[in-house]
C-alpha positions as CSV (number, residue, x, y, z in Angstrom):
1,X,0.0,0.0,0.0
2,X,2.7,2.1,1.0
3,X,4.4,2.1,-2.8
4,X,1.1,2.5,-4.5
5,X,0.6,5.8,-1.9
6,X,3.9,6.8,-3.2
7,X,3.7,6.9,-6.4
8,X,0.1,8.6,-6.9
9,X,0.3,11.1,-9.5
10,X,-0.6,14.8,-7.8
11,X,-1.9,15.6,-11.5
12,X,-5.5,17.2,-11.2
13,X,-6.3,18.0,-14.9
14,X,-7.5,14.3,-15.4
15,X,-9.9,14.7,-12.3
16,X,-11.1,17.9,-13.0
17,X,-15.0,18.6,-14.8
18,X,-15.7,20.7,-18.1
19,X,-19.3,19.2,-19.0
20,X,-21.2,19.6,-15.4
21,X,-20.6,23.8,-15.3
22,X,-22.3,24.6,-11.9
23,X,-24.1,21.5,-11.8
24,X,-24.0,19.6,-8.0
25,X,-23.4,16.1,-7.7
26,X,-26.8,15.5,-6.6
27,X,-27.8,17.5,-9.7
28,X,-26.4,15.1,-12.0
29,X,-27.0,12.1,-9.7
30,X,-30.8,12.9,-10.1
31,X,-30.3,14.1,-14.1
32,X,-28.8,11.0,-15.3
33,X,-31.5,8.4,-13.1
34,X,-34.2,10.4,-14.2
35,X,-33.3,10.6,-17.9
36,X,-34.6,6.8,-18.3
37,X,-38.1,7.6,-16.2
38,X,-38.6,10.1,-17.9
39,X,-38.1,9.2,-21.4
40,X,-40.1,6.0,-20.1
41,X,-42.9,8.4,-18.8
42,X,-43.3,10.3,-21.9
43,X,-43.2,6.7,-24.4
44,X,-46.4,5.6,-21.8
45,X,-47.8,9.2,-22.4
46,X,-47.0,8.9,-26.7
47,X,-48.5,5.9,-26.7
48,X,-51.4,6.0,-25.3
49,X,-52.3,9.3,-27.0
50,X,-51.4,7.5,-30.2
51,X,-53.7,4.3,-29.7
52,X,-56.8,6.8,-28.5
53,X,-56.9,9.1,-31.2
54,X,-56.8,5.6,-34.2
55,X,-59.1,4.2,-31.8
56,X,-61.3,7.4,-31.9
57,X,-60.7,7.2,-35.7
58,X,-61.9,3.8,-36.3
59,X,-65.3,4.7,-33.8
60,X,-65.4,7.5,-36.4
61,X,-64.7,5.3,-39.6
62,X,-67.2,2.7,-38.6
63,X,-70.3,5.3,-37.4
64,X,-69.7,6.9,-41.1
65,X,-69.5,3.5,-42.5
66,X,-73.1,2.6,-40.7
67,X,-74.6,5.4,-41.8
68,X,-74.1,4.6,-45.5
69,X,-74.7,1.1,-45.1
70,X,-78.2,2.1,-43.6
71,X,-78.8,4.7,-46.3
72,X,-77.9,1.6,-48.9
73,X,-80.0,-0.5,-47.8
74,X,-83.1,2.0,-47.6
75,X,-82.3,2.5,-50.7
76,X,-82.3,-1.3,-51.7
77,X,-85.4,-3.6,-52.4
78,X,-86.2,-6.4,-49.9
79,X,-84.4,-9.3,-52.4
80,X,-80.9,-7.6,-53.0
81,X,-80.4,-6.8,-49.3
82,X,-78.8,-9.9,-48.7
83,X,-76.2,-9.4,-51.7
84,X,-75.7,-5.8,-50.5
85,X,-74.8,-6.8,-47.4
86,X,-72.2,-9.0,-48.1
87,X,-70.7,-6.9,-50.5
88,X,-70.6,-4.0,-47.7
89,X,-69.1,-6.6,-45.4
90,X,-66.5,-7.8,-47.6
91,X,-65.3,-4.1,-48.9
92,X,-65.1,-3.0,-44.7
93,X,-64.2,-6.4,-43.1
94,X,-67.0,-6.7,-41.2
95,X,-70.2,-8.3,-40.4
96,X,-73.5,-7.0,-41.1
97,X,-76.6,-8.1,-39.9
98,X,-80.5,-7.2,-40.1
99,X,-83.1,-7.7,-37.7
100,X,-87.1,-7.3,-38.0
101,X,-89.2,-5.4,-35.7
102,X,-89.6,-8.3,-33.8
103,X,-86.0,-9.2,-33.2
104,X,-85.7,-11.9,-35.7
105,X,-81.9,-11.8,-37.5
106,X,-83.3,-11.6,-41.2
107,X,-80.1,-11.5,-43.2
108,X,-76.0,-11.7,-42.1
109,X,-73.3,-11.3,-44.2
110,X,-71.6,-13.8,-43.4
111,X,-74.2,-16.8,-44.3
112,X,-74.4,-15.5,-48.1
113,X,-70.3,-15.3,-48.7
114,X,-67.0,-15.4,-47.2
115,X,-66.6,-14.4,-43.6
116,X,-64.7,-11.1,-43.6
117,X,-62.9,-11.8,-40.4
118,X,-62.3,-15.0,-37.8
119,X,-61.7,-14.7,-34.1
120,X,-59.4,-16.6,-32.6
121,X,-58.3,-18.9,-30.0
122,X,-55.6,-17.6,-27.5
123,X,-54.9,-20.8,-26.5
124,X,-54.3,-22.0,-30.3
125,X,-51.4,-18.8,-30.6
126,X,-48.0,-19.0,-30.3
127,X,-46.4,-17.8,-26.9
128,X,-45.3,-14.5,-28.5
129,X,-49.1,-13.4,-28.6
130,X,-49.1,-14.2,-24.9
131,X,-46.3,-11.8,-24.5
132,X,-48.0,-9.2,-26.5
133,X,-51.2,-9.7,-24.6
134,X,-49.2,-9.5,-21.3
135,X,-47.8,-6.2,-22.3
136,X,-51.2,-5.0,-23.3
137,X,-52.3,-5.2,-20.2
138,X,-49.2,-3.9,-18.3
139,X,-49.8,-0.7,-20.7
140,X,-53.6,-1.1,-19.5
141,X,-52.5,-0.6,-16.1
142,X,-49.9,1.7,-16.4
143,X,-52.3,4.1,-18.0
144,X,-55.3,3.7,-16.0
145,X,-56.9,2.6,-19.2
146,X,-60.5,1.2,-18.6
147,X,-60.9,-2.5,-20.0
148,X,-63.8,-3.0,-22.8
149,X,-66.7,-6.2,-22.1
150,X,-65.2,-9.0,-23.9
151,X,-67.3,-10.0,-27.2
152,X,-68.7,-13.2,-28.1
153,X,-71.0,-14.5,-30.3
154,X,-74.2,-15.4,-28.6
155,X,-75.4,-19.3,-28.8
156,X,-78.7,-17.6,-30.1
157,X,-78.5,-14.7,-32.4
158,X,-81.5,-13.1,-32.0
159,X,-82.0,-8.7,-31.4
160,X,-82.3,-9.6,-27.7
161,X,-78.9,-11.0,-27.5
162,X,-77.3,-7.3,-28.5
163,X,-78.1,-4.9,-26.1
164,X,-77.1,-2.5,-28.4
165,X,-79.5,-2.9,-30.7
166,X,-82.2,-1.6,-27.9
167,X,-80.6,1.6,-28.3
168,X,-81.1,1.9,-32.2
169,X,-81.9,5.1,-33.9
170,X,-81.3,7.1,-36.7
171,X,-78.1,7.4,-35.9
172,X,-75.7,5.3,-35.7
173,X,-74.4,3.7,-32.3
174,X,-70.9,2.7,-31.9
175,X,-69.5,0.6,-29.0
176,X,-65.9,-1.2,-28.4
177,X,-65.8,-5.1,-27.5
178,X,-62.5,-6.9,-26.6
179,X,-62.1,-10.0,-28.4
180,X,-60.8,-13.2,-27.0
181,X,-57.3,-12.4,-28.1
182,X,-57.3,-8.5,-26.9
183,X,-58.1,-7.5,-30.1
184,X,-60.9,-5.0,-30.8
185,X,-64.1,-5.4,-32.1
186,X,-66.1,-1.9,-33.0
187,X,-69.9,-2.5,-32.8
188,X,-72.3,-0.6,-34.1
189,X,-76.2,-0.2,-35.2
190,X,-78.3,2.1,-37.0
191,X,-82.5,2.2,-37.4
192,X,-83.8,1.4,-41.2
193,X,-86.3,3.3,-42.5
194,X,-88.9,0.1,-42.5
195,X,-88.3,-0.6,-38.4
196,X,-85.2,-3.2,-39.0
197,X,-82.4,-3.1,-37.1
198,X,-78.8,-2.8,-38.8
199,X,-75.9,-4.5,-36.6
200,X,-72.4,-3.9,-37.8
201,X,-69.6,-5.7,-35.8
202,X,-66.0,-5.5,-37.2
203,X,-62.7,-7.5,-35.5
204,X,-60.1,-4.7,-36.0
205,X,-56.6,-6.4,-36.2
206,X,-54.8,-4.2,-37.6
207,X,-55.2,-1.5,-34.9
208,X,-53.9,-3.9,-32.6
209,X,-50.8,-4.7,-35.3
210,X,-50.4,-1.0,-35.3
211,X,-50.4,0.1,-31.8
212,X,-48.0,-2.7,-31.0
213,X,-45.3,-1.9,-33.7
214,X,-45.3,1.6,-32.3
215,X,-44.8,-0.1,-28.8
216,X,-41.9,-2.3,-30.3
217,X,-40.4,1.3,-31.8
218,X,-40.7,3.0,-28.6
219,X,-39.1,0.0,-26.5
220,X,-36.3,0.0,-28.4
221,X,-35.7,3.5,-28.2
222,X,-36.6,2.7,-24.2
223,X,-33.6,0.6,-24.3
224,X,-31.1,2.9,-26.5
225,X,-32.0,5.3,-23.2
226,X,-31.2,2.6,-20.9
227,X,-27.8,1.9,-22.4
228,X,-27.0,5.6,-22.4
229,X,-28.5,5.7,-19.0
230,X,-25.9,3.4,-18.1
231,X,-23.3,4.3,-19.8
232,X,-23.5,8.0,-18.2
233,X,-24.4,6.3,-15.0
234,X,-20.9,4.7,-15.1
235,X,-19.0,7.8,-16.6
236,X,-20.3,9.9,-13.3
237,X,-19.1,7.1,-11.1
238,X,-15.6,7.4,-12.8
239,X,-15.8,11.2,-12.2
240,X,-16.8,10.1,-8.2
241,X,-14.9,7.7,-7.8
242,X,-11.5,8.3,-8.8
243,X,-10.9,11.8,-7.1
244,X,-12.1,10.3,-4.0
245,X,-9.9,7.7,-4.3
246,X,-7.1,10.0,-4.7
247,X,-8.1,11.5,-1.7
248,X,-8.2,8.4,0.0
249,X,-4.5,7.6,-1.0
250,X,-3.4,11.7,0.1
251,X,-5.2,10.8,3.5
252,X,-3.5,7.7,3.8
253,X,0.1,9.3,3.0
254,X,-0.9,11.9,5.6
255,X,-1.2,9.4,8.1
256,X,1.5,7.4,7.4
257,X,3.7,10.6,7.9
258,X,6.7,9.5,5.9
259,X,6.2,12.8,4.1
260,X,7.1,16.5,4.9
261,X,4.7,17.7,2.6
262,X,1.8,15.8,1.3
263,X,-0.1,17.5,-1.8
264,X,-3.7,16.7,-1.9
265,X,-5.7,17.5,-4.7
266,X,-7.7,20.3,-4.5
267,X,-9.8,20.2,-7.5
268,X,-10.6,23.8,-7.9
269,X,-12.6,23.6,-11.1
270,X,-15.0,21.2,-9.6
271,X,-17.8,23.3,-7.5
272,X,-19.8,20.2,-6.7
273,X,-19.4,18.3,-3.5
274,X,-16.2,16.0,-4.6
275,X,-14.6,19.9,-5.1
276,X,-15.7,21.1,-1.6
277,X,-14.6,17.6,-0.1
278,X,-11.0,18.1,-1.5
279,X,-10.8,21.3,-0.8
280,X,-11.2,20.6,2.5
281,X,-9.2,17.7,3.0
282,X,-6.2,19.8,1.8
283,X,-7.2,22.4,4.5
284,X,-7.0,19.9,6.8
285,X,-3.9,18.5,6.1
286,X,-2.4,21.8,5.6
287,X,-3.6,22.9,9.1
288,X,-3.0,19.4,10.2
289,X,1.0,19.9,9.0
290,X,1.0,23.5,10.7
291,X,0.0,22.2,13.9
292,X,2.3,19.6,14.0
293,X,5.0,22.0,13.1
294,X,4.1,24.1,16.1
295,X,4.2,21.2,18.5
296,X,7.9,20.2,17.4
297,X,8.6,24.3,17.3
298,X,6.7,24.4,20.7
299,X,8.7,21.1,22.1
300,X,12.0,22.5,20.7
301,X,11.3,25.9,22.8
302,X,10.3,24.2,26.1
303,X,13.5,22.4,26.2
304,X,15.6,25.3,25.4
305,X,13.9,27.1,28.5
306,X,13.7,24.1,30.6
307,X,17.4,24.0,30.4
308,X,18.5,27.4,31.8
309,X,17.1,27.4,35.1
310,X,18.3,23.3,35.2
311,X,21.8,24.3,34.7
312,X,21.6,27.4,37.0
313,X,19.5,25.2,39.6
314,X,22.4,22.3,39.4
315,X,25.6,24.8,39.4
316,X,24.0,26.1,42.9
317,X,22.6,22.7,44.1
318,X,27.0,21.6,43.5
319,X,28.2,24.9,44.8
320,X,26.0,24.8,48.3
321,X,27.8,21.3,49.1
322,X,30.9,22.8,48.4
323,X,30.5,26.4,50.5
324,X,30.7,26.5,54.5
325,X,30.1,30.6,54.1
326,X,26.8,31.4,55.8
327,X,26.3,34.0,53.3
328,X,27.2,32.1,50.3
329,X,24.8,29.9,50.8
330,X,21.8,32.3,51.6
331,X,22.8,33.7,48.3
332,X,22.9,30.4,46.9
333,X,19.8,29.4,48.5
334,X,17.7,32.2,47.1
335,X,19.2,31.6,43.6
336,X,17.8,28.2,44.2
337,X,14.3,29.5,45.2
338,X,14.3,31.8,41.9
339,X,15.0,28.6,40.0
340,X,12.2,26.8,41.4
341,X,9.7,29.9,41.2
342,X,10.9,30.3,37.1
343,X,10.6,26.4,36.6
344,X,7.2,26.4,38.2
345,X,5.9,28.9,36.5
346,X,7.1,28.2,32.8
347,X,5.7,24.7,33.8
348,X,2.3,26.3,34.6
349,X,2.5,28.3,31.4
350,X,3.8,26.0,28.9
351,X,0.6,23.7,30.3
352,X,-1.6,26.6,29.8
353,X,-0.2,27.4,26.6
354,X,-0.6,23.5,25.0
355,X,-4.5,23.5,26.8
356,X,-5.5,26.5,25.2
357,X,-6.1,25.9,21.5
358,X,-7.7,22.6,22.4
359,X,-9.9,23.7,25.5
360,X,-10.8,26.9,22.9
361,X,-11.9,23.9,20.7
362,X,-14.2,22.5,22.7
363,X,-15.7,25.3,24.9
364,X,-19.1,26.4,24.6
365,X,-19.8,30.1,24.0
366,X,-21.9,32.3,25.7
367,X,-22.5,36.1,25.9
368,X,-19.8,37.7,28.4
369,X,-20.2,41.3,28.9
370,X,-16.3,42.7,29.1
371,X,-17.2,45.6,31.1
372,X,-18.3,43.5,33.9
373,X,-15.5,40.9,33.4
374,X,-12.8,43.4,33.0
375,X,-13.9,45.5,36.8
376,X,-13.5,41.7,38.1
377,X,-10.0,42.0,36.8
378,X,-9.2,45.4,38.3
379,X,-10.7,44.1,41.4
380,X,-9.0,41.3,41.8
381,X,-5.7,43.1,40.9
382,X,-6.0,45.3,43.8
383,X,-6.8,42.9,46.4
384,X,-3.8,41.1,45.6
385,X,-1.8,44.2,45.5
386,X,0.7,43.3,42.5
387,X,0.8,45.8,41.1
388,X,3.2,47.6,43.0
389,X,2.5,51.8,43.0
390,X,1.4,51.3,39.7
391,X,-2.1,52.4,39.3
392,X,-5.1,51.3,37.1
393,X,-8.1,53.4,35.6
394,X,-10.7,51.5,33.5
395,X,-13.6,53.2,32.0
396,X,-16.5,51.2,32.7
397,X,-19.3,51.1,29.5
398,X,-22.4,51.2,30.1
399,X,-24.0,47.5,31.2
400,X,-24.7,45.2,28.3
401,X,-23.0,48.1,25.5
402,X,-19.8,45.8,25.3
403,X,-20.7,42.0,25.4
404,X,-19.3,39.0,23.0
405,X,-19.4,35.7,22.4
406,X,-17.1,33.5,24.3
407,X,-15.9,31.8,27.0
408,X,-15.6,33.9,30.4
409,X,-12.6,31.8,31.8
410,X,-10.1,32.5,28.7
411,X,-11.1,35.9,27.9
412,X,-10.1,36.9,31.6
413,X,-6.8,34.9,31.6
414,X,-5.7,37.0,27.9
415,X,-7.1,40.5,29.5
416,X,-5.0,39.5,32.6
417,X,-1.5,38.6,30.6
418,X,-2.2,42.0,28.6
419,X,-2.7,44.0,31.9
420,X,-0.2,42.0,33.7
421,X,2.9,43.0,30.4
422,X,1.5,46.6,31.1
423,X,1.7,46.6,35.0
424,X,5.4,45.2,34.1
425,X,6.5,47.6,32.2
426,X,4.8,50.9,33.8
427,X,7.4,53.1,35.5
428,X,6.7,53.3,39.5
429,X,3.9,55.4,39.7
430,X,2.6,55.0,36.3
431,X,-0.9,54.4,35.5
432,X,-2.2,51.9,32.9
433,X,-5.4,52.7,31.4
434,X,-7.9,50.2,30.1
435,X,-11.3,50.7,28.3
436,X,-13.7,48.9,25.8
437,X,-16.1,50.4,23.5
438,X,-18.9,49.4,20.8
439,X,-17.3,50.0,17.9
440,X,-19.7,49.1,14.2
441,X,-20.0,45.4,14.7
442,X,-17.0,44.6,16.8
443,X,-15.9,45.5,21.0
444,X,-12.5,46.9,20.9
445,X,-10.7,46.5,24.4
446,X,-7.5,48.6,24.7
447,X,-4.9,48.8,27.2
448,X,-2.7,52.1,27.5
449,X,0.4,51.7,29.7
450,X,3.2,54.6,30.2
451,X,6.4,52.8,30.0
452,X,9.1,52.3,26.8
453,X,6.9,51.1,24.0
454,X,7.9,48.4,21.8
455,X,10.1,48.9,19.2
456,X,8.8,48.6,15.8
457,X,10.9,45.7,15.2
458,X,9.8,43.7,17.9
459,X,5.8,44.3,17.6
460,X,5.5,41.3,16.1
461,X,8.0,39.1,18.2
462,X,6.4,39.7,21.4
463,X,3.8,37.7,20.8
464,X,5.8,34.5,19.8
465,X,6.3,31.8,22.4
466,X,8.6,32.5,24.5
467,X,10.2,36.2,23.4
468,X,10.6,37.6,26.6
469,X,12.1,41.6,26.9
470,X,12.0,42.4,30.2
471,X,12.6,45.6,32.9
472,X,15.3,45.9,34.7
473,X,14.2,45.9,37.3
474,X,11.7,42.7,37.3
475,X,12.8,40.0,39.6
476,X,14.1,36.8,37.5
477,X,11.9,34.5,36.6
478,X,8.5,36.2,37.1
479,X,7.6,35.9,33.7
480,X,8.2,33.2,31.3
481,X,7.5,34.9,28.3
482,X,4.3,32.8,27.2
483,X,1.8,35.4,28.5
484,X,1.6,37.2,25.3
485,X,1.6,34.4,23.3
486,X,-1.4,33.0,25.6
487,X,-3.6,36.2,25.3
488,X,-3.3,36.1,20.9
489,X,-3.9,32.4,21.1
490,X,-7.3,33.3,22.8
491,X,-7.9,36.3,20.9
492,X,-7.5,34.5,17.4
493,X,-9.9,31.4,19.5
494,X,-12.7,33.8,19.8
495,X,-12.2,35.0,16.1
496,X,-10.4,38.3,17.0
497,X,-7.2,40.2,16.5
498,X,-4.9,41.6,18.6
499,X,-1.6,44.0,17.9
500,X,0.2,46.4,20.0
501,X,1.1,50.5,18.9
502,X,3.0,53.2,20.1
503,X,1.2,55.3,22.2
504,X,0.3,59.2,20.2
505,X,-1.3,60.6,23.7
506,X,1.3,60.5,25.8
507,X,5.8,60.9,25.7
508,X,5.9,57.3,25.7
509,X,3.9,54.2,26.1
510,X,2.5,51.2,24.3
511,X,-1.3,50.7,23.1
512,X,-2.8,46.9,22.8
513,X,-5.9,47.0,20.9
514,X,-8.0,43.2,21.2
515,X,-10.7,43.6,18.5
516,X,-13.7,40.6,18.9
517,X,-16.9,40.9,17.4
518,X,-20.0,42.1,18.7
519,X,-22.4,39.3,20.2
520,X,-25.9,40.1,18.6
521,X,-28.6,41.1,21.0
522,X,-31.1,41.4,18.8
């Protein structure tokens, strides 16, 4: 697996899409399974319009065709009608038949010559006329179509055997019978001029012949469909399936980590959901890279700091075994202490500083107004009296004119490291300043100190892990130069910004300016 990983091609032009435009993947998903329904849909539709409206022609046909039979034989004496009517019969294939007033058949076609048509047997058919029947009545059902009375002959043939006939007029009647075999019969009586009865029945094959060709036309252009259904259905799982399984090979490299840099395909002509998904995989795996980078920066860093107060805690832990001088070793005692104190504090940082992304991660966000959080802070800063003669102002806003999105805990602890850098570096009775205003759509928090500024070079560097620039006159080891770091971390966390300016108020000072967007009250 490992050799087929490494050598997948990172080329995208074979993955990437010129015939789908804009079109989604469940756009073309739904295009191409539709295309056979509803070519399917509109063949059923075709169809059935095409077999009504010969069927409505041949009801047509056969009332004009009564009509002039009728009008023939009114026309005819008593002795030819029987010759006329099989003459009719055998120019329209059908069957004529006269009945008296009283019901009695008179004269039928088909006693004086050839029968114009037969019905026939089903059972005597070949099986493809089952078939055909079969489909028939699929197409029946599929359309809703409502099935004709079967015909027969009746045992006696007599006018009270054709209901029909009761409704006999001037003009003509026309009715549709199924045959045995599915077939249609059209029947269809008229009133003579003398009180006979005219009966007119007529097996119509070739409609049936007709509307089943058209059938066999339109299945086989149902089955071209299919085939290009298919065939498209199988081109858009090529176009699914092999970018996700380059993915699926970039993913696996990532994991496998023998790489420094693993390319994953991006796909940015594709804008349907195998695009996004690449896309984002290759975010991933870039931020994925980044934050591993930062761990091994982050590890690399800890040691380096780890290290000094070590080697200063183990030349004084060998010295004080070495030294009877009282004073020596209260010297080397406190130097000791100092150690400890730095080492437990950068320990406490560095743990605060690996918790903070993930804890930001997780944390659950709820509106914190900053004017309320940030007199906490002043509070608590002068009960524990740290900051030395160093005093602090804050302009309180008005309640609920400042509040965010976030969580309480962090947004406190970066406040405090930027308060706590400002406190540092004020000059003994300095005073360090600290408001926050509604600004448009975002709360800007800014924290105005007195003492050196930051040169322009270093307005950047303060805020990496670690830098660490401090006054004279701090004690060693108070800070650990992570507090900085700390506070961007959970600035960038609640989808802010922070940076730091020279001060244009006062001779000198330095400006921090957290920007975090407006909660929304509303």
């Amino acid at each position: 697996m490992a050799s087929v990983t490494n050598s997948a091609r990172n080329d995208e032009s074979d993955l990437a899409l010129t015939w789908s435009g804009r079109w989604t993947l469940t756009h073309r998903i739904l295009a191409v399974n539709v295309l056979t329904l509803v070519i399917f849909a509109l063949s059923i539709l075709y169809l059935d319009s095409y077999r009504n409206r010969i069927t409505e022609e041949r009801l047509d046909r056969l009332d004009s065709e009564t009509a002039i039979s009728a009008e023939a034989i009114n026309r005819t004496a008593s002795g030819e009608r029987e010759a006329l009517l099989s003459e009719i019969g055998t120019a329209n294939g059908a069957r004529l038949r006269l009945y008296d007033a009283a019901g009695k058949k008179t004269a039928d076609s088909f006693d004086i010559g050839e029968p114009a048509y037969r019905l026939r047997d089903p059972a005597t058919e070949k099986w493809r006329k089952d078939v055909a029947r079969a489909l028939d009545r699929g197409f029946n059902f599929l359309v809703g179509a409502k099935t004709p009375p079967d015909f027969a002959e009746p045992a006696q043939d007599s006018a009270g055997a054709w209901p029909i006939l009761a409704s006999a007029g001037p003009k003509p009647v026309v009715t549709i019978r199924n045959a045995p075999d599915l077939t249609p019969v059209f029947v269809s009586t008229s009133l003579l001029a003398d009180g006979s009865r005219l009966l007119v029945t007529k097996n119509d094959r070739d409609l049936t012949r007709t509307v089943r060709s058209q059938r066999g036309a339109l299945g086989i252009a149902l089955a071209l469909a299919t085939i290009l259904s298919v065939l498209l259905s199988l081109f858009l799982a090529r176009t699914i399936v092999r970018p996700l399984r380059r993915i699926a090979l970039a993913a696996h490299r990532v994991r496998l980590g023998r790489a420094r840099e693993v390319r994953v395909p991006r796909l940015p002509s594709r804008r349907d959901e195998i695009g996004t998904l690449a896309r984002a995989v290759s975010d991933m795996s870039q931020s994925l890279r980044m934050r591993i980078d930062n761990i091994e920066a982050f590890a690399a860093d800890v040691t380096h700091e780890l290290k000094n107060p070590l080697a200063s805690l183990r030349s004084a832990v060998d010295s004080l075994e070495r030294v009877d001088d009282p004073e020596l070793k209260r010297q080397l005692t406190d130097v000791i202490r100092q150690d400890v104190n730095r080492l437990d504090r950068l320990i406490g940082d560095v743990g605060e500083a690996a918790r903070t992304d993930a804890e930001l991660a997780r944390a659950s966000f709820e509106e914190v107004d900053l004017g309320q959080l940030i007199e906490q802070l002043v509070g608590v800063w002068e009960q524990r009296r740290e900051t030395g003669n160093v005093r602090i102002a804050f302009a309180r806003p008005r309640k609920a004119t400042a509040v965010v999105m976030g969580e309480p805990a962090r947004l406190a602890r970066a406040i405090d490291n930027i308060v706590d850098n400002a406190i540092s570096f004020s000059p003994s009775g300095g005073l360090v300043e600290i408001a926050a205003i509604h600004v448009g759509d975002n709360i800007l928090i800014r924290v105005d100190d007195e003492g050196p500024g930051v040169p322009d070079e270093l307005k950047e560097a303060i805020f990496n892990r670690f830098h660490s620039v401090r006054p004279d006159s701090e004690l060693f080891g108070r800070h650990s130069g992570l507090g900085l770091a700390i506070a961007r971390a959970i600035v960038e966390g609640h989808d802010g910004t922070i940076d730091v300016e020279d001060r244009t108020d006062a001779p000198s000072g330095a400006r921090f300016t957290i920007v975090l967007p407006a909660a929304d009250l509303t």
